[in-house]
C-alpha positions in Angstrom: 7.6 40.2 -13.2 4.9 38.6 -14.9 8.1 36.2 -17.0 8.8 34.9 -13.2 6.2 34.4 -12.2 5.1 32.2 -15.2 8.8 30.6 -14.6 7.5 29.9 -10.4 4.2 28.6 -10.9 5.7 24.6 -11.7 8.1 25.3 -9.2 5.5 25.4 -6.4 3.0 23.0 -8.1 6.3 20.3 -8.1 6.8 21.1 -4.6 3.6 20.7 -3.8 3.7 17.6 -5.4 7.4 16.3 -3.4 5.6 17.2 0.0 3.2 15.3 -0.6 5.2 12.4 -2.0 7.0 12.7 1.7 4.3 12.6 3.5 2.7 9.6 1.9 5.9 7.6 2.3 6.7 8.7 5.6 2.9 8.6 7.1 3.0 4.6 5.4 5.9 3.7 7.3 4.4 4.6 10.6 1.8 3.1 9.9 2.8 -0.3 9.1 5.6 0.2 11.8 3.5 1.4 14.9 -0.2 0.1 13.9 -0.4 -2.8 11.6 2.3 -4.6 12.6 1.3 -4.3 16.5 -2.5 -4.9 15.7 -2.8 -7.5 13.1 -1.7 -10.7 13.3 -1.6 -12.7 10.1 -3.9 -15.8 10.8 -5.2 -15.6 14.0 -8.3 -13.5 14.9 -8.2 -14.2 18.5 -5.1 -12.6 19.1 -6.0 -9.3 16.4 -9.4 -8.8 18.5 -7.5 -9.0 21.3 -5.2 -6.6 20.3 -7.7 -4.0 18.7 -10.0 -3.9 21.8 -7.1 -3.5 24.4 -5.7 -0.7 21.7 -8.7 1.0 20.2 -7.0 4.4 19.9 -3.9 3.1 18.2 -6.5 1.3 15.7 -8.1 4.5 15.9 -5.1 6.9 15.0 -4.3 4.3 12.1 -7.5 5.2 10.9 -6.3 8.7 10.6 -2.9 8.1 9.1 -4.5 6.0 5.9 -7.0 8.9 5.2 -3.7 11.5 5.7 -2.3 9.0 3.1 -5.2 8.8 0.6 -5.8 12.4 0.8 -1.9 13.4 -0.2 -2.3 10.8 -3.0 -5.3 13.3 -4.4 -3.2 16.5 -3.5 0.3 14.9 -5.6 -1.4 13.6 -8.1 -3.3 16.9 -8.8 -0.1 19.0 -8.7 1.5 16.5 -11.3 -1.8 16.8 -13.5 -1.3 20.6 -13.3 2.7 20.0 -14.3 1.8 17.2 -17.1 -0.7 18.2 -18.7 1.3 20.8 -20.7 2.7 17.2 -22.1 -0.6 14.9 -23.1 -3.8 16.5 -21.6 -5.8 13.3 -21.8 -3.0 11.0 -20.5 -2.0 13.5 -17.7 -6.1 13.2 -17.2 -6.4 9.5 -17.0 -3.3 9.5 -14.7 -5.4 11.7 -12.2 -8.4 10.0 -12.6 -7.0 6.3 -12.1 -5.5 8.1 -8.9 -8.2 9.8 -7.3 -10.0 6.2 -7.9 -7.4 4.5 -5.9 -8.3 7.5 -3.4 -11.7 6.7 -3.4 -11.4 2.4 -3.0 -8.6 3.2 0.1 -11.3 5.5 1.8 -13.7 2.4 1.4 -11.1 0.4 3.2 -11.1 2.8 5.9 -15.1 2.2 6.0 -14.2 -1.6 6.7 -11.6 -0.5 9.9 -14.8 1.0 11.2 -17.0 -2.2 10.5 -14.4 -4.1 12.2 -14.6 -1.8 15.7 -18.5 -1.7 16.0 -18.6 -5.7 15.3 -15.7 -6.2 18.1 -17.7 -3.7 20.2 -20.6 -5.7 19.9 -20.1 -8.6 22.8 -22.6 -7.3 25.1 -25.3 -9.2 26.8 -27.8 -8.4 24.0 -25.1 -9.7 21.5 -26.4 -12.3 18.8 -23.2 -13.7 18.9 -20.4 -15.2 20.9 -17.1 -13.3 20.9 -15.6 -16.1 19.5 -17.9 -16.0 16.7 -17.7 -11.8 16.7 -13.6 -12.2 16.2 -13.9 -14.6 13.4 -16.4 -12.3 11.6 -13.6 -9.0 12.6 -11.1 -11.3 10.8 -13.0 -11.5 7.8 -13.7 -8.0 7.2 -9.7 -7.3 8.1 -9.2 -9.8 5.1 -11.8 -8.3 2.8 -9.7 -5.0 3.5 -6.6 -6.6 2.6 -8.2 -7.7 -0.5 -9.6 -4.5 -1.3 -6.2 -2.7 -0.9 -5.3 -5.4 -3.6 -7.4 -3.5 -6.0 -6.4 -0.2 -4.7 -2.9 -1.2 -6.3 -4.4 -1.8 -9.2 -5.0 1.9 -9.4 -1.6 2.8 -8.3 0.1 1.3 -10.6 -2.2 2.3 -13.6 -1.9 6.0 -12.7 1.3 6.6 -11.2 3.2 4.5 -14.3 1.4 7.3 -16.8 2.7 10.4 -14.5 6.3 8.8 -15.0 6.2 8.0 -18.3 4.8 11.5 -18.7 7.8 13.0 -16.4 10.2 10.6 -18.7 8.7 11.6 -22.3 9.2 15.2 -20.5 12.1 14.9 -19.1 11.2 17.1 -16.3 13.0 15.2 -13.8 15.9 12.9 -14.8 14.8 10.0 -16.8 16.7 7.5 -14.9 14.7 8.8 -12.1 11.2 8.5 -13.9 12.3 5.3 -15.7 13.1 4.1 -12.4 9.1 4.9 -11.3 8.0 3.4 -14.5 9.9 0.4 -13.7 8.6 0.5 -9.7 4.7 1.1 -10.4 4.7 -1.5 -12.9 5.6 -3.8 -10.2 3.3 -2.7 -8.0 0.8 -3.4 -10.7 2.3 -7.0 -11.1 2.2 -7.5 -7.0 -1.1 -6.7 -7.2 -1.9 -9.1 -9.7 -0.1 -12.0 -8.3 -1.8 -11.2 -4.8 -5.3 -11.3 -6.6 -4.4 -15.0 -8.4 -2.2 -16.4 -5.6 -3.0 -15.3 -2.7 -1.1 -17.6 -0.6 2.3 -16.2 -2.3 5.6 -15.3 -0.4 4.9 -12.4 2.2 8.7 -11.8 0.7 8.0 -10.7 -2.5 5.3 -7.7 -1.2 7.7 -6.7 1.6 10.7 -6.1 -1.4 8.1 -4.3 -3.9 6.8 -2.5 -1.0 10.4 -1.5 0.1 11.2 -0.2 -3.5 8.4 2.0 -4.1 8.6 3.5 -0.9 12.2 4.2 -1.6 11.4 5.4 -5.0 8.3 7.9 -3.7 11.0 9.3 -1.0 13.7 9.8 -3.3 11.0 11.5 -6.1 9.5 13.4 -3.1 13.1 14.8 -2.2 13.7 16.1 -5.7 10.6 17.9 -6.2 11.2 19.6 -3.2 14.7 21.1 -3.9 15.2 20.3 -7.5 11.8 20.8 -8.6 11.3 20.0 -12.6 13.1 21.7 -15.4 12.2 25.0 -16.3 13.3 25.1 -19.6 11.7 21.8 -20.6 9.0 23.1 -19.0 8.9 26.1 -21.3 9.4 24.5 -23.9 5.8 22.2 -23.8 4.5 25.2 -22.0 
C-alpha cells in the first residue's frame, strides 16, 4: 500500500499540473477572443473608452479571467516544482520562483485595468478634466499594461524554459514534447525582447508565437492529464 501510494503521488501532482496547463490556455483564449479583442482597439482611445464604459462588466469579467490565469500559473508551476525537484532542487527552485514572479507583475497589470475604470469613471461635473483628455490618459495606462505584460514574458520564458529542460533532462514526458517547450518559451523570451526594443514590430509575429505556445501549453496540459509523467524515471531520481 504504502509502494502505491509513493508510485500515485506524481501522478496527481502531474495532473494537477495538466489542469492547470488547460485552464490557462483555454481561460487565455476567451479572453483575447470575447474581451480584448471587443474592448481594445489598437490606436484609438476614443473608440476603447467608448467601448469599456458601454461594456464595463465584460471589462470587468476580463478582470477575472487574467487573475484565473495568473493564479493556475502559481498552482502548475508548484505541481512541477513538486515533480522536478527530485531532478535539480535549485533549478526546479528558480523555475518556480521566476514563475510566481511573472504571477506577481500580471496581478500588477490587473491593478492598471482598475486604474483605467476609475479614470474613465471620472467625467463628472467635478472632473478636472475633459473626457477627451480622461480617454487619452485611459489609453496610456492600457499601453503601460501592455508594456508591463512585455516584462511578464520575460518571466515566462525564464521559468517555464527551466521546467522543460528539467522535464527533457528527465525524460518524464517525451523529450520531443519538452524539447518542443524548450524551443516555444525561448521564443516567447525572444518576442518579449523584440517587443521591448521594437515596439512598432509586426502584430504578425506575436500572433504566430502566441498561437504556438498556446498549442504547446494544450497539448502539455493534455498529457499530464491522461499520460501523466513516467513512473519509472520518476523512481529512478526519486
Amino acid at each position: 500500500m504504502t509502494n502505491r501510494a509513493a508510485e500515485a503521488s506524481p501522478l496527481v501532482y502531474a495532473r494537477v499540473a495538466g489542469v492547470a496547463y488547460l485552464v490557462i490556455t483555454i481561460v487565455a483564449v476567451l479572453y483575447g477572443s470575447l474581451v480584448e479583442s471587443k474592448l481594445i482597439e489598437s490606436g484609438n482611445d476614443a473608440a476603447t473608452a467608448t467601448n469599456i464604459l458601454a461594456n464595463e462588466s465584460l471589462f470587468r469579467v476580463g478582470i477575472v479571467l487574467v487573475l484565473i490565469i495568473y493564479v493556475s500559473v502559481v498552482v502548475a508551476s508548484w505541481a512541477l516544482y513538486v515533480i522536478l525537484r527530485t531532478v535539480h532542487k535549485n533549478l526546479a527552485l528558480l523555475a518556480l520562483l521566476l514563475r510566481s514572479a511573472e504571477a506577481v507583475l500580471g496581478a500588477a497589470t490587473v491593478l492598471i485595468s482598475f486604474v483605467v475604470l476609475y479614470v474613465l469613471g471620472d467625467n463628472g461635473p467635478s472632473s478636472a478634466f475633459e473626457p477627451e483628455q480622461l480617454q487619452v490618459l485611459a489609453g496610456r495606462f492600457i499601453d503601460v499594461r501592455t508594456a508591463g505584460l512585455d516584462i511578464v514574458l520575460i518571466f515566462i520564458g525564464l521559468g517555464a524554459t527551466v521546467f522543460c529542460y528539467l522535464l527533457f533532462k528527465s525524460r518524464y514526458i517525451p523529450k520531443p514534447l519538452a524539447a518542443w517547450g524548450i524551443l516555444t518559451y525561448l521564443s516567447m523570451l525572444s518576442l518579449a525582447l523584440v517587443s521591448i526594443l521594437f515596439p512598432n514590430h509586426p502584430l504578425m509575429l506575436a500572433n504566430v508565437l502566441y498561437g504556438v505556445g498556446a498549442s504547446f501549453e494544450l497539448v502539455l496540459g493534455l498529457w499530464l492529464v491522461f499520460k501523466g509523467v513516467d513512473l519509472q524515471q520518476w523512481e529512478q531520481y526519486a
